[in-house]
Wavefront OBJ file of the C-alpha trace (Angstrom):
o trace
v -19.444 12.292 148.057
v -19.115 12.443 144.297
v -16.867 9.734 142.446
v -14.970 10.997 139.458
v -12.852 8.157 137.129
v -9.130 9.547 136.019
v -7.304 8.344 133.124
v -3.912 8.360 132.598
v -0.521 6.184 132.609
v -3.126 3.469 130.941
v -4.707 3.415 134.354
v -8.022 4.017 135.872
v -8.006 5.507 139.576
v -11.449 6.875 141.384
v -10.660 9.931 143.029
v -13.805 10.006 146.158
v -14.428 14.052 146.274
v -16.005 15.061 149.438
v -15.461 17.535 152.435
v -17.219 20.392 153.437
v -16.234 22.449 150.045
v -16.884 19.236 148.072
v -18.615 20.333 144.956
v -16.197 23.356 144.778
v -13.437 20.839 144.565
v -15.592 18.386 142.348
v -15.455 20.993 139.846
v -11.833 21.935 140.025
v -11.236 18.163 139.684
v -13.116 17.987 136.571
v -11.570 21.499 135.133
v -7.340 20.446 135.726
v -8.287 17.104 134.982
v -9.861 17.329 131.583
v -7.619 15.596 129.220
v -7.914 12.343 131.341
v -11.881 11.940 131.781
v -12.718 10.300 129.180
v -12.608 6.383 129.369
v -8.900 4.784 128.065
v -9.958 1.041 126.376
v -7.904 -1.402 128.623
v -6.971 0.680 131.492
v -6.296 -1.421 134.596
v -7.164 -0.190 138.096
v -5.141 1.959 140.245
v -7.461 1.710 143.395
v -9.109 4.751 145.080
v -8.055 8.471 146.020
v -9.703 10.470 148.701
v -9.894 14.045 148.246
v -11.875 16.059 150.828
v -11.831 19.872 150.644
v -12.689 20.918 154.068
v -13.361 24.375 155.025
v -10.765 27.489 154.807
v -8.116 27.703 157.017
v -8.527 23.506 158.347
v -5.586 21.042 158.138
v -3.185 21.137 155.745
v -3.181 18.720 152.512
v -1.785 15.503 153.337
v 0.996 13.126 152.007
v 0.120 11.654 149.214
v 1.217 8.800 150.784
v -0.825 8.431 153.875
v -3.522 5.926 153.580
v -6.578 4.946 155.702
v -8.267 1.828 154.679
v -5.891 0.844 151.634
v -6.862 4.343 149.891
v -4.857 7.549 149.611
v -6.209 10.217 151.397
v -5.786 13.686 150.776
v -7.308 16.679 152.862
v -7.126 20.279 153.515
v -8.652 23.419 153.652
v -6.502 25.413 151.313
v -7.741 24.219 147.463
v -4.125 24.988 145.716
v -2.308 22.934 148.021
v -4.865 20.281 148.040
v -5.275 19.913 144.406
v -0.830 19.647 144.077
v -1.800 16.828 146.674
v -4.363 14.963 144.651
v -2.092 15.181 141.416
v 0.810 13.757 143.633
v -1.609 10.855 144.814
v -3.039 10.313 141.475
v 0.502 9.733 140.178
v 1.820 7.502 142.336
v -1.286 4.761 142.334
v -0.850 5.221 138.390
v 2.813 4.255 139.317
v 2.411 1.921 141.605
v -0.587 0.195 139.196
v 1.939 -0.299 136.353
v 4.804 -1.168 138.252
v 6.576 -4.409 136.895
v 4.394 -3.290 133.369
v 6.132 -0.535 131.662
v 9.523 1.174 131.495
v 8.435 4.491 133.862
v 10.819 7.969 133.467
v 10.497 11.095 135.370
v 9.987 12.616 131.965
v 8.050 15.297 129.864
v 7.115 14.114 126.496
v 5.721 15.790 123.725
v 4.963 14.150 120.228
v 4.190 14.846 116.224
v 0.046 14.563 116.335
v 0.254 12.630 113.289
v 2.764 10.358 113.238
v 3.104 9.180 117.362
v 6.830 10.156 117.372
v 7.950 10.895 120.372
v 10.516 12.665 122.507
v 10.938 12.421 126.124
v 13.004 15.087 128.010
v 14.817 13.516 131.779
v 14.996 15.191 135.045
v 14.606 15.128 138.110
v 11.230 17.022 139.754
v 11.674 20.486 139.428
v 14.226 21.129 137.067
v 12.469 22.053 134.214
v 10.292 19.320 132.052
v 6.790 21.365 132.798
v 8.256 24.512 131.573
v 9.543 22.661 128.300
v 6.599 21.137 128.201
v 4.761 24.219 127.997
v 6.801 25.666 125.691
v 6.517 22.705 123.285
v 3.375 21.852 124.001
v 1.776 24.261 121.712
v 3.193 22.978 118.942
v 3.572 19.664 119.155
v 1.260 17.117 120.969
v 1.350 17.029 124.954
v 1.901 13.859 126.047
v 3.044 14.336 130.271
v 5.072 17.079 132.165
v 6.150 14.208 134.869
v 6.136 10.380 133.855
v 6.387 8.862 130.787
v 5.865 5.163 130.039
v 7.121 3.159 127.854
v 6.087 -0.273 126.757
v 9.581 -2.024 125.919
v 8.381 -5.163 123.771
v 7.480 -2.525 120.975
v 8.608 1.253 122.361
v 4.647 2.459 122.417
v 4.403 5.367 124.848
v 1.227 5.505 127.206
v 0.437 9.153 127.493
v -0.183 10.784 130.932
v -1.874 14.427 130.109
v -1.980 15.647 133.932
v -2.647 18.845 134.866
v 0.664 20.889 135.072
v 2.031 23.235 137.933
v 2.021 26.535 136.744
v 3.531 29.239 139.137
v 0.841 31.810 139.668
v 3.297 34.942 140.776
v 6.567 35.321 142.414
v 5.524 34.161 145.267
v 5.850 30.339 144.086
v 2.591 29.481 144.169
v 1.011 26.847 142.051
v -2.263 26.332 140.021
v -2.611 22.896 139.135
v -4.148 23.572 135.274
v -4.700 21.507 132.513
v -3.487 21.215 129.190
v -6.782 22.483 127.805
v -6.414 25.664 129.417
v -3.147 26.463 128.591
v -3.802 25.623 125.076
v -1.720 22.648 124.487
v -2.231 20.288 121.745
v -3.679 16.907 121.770
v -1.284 13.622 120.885
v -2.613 11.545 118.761
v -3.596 8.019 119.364
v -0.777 5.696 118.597
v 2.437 6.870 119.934
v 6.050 5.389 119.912
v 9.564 6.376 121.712
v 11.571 7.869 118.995
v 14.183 9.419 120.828
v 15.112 10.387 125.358
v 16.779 13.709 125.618
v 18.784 14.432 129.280
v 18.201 17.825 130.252
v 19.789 20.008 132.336
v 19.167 23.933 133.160
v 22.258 25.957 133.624
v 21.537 29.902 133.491
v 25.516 30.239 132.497
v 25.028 28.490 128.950
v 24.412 31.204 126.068
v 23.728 28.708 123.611
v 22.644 25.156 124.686
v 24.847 22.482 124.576
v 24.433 19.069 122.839
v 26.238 16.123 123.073
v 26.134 12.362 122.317
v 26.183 9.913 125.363
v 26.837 6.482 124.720
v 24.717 4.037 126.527
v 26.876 3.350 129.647
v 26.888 6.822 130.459
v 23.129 7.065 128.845
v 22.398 4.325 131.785
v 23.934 6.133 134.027
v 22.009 9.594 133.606
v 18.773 7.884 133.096
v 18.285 5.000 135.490
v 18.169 7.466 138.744
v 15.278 8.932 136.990
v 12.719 5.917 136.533
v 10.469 4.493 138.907
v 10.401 0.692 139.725
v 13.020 -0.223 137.249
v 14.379 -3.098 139.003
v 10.846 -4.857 139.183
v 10.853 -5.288 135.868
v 12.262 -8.328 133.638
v 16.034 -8.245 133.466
v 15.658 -4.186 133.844
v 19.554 -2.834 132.749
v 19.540 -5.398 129.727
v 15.812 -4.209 128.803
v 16.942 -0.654 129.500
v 20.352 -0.870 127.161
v 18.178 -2.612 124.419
v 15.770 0.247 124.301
v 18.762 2.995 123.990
v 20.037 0.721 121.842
v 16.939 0.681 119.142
v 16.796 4.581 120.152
v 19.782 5.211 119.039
v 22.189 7.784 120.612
v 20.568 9.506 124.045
v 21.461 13.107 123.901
v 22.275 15.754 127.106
v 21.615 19.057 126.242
v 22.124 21.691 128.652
v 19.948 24.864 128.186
v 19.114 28.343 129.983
v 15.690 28.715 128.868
v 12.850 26.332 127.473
v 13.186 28.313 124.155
v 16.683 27.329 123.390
v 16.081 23.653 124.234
v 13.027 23.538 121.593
v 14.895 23.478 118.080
v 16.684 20.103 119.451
v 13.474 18.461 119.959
v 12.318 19.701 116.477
v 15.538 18.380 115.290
v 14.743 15.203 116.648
v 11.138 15.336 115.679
v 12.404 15.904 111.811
v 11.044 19.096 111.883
v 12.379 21.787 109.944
l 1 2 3 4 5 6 7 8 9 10 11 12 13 14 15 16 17 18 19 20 21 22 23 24 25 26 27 28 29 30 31 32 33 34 35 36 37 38 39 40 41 42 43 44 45 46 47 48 49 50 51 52 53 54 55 56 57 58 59 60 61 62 63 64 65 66 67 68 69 70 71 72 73 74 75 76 77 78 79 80 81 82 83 84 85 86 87 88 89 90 91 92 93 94 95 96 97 98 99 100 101 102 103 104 105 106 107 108 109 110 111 112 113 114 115 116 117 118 119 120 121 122 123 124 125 126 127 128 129 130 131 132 133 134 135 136 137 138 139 140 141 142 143 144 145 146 147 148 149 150 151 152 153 154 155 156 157 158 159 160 161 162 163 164 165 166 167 168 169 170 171 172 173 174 175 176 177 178 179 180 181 182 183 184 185 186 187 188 189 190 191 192 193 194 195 196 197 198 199 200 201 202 203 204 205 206 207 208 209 210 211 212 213 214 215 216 217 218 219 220 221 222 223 224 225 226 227 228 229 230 231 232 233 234 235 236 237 238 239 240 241 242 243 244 245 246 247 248 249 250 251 252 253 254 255 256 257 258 259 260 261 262 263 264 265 266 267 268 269 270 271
């Protein structure tokens, strides 16, 4: 069994590699994981993952969710399915490790490399933040295609660079790949929440639509889309006083990733 350390979310989680195909899977690990090998100062521990790549055709890739022994276990003999799995897994110790810690969104984020600015697009899963992401990504920093976190005594962002599901054909399959293959950019080390964008994909709007919410309905759009808000300190107050500092929370509704990407320069002060 080989024992590789992830980093992300400010967390550290050992992901146990083994099965019959367990090198093979060892070094898919190590290739979509490659933005989140190397050591994070103060990360706290998010436990173990299991990960056993057993051979073709065996059992199906569990729930990220089953455990045996207090760790998540993942198995399966189809790699694809089994690495979606692990990411899944991965995510939710990270979660689960910072719970009660930071402000969490189901968010892509992408930053200015120099200064840490940063602006995080809401949805729910599947509606659109990893193909933004994408699409901004090779311009501005990458910071994560799924959660963002937030610290709220001073707004500092904790980047999660996780592999991203990328549809491989028509089919819908996905190819867990990492940043550094699709040649996104790197954030740079100290990043803050400048701005939260609601987005929403509607293949009817020409142009995309922009407007203003103010922070009741700003609560309202964005509190569905956080994970373990209410374990944190007074967690609606802590929330408004974020949007507050923010200033206004925009919803812009978009066709394609290209027409939501001059907003986010907009709010990046880009030109």
């Amino acid at each position: 069994m080989t024992t590789l350390d992830v980093y992300g979310l400010g967390v550290r989680t050992h992901v146990h590699v083994g099965g019959e195909r367990a090198d093979e899977l060892a070094d898919a690990v190590r290739a979509a994981w490659s933005r989140c090998l190397e050591p994070t100062p103060g990360a706290i521990d998010g436990g173990v993952v299991r990960a056993e790549l057993l051979a073709e055709g065996e059992a199906r890739a569990g729930d990220p969710r089953n455990r045996d022994a207090g760790r998540a276990v993942v198995r399966g003999g189809d790699r694809l399915s089994l690495m979606q799995a692990l990411t899944q897994a991965v995510t939710a110790a990270n979660i689960a490790a910072q719970t009660g810690r930071l402000l969490m969104l189901h968010a892509g984020a992408v930053c200015d490399a120099a200064s840490g600015a940063t602006v995080g697009f809401v949805a729910p899963g599947g509606t659109g933040k990893t193909t933004l992401a994408r699409a901004l990504g090779g311009r501005w920093g990458y910071v994560t295609d799924e959660t963002l976190g937030v610290r709220l005594d001073d707004r500092g962002v904790v980047a999660y660079p996780k592999p991203l599901s990328v549809r491989l054909d028509e089919s819908g399959t996905k190819r867990e790949l990492s940043p550094d293959a699709l040649g996104l950019r790197r954030p740079g080390p100290e990043l803050w929440l400048r701005r939260l964008v609601l987005i929403r994909r509607d293949q009817s709007v020409r142009t995309p639509h922009v407007e203003e919410l103010g922070v009741v309905d700003a609560l309202v759009g964005l509190t569905p889309e956080t994970s373990a808000l209410g374990r944190l300190p007074r967690p609606l107050h802590a929330l408004a006083d974020l949007l507050d500092a923010l200033g206004p929370t925009l919803r812009v509704t978009y066709a394609e990733a290209s027409g939501a990407a001059p907003v986010v320069a907009d709010l990046m002060g880009a030109a």
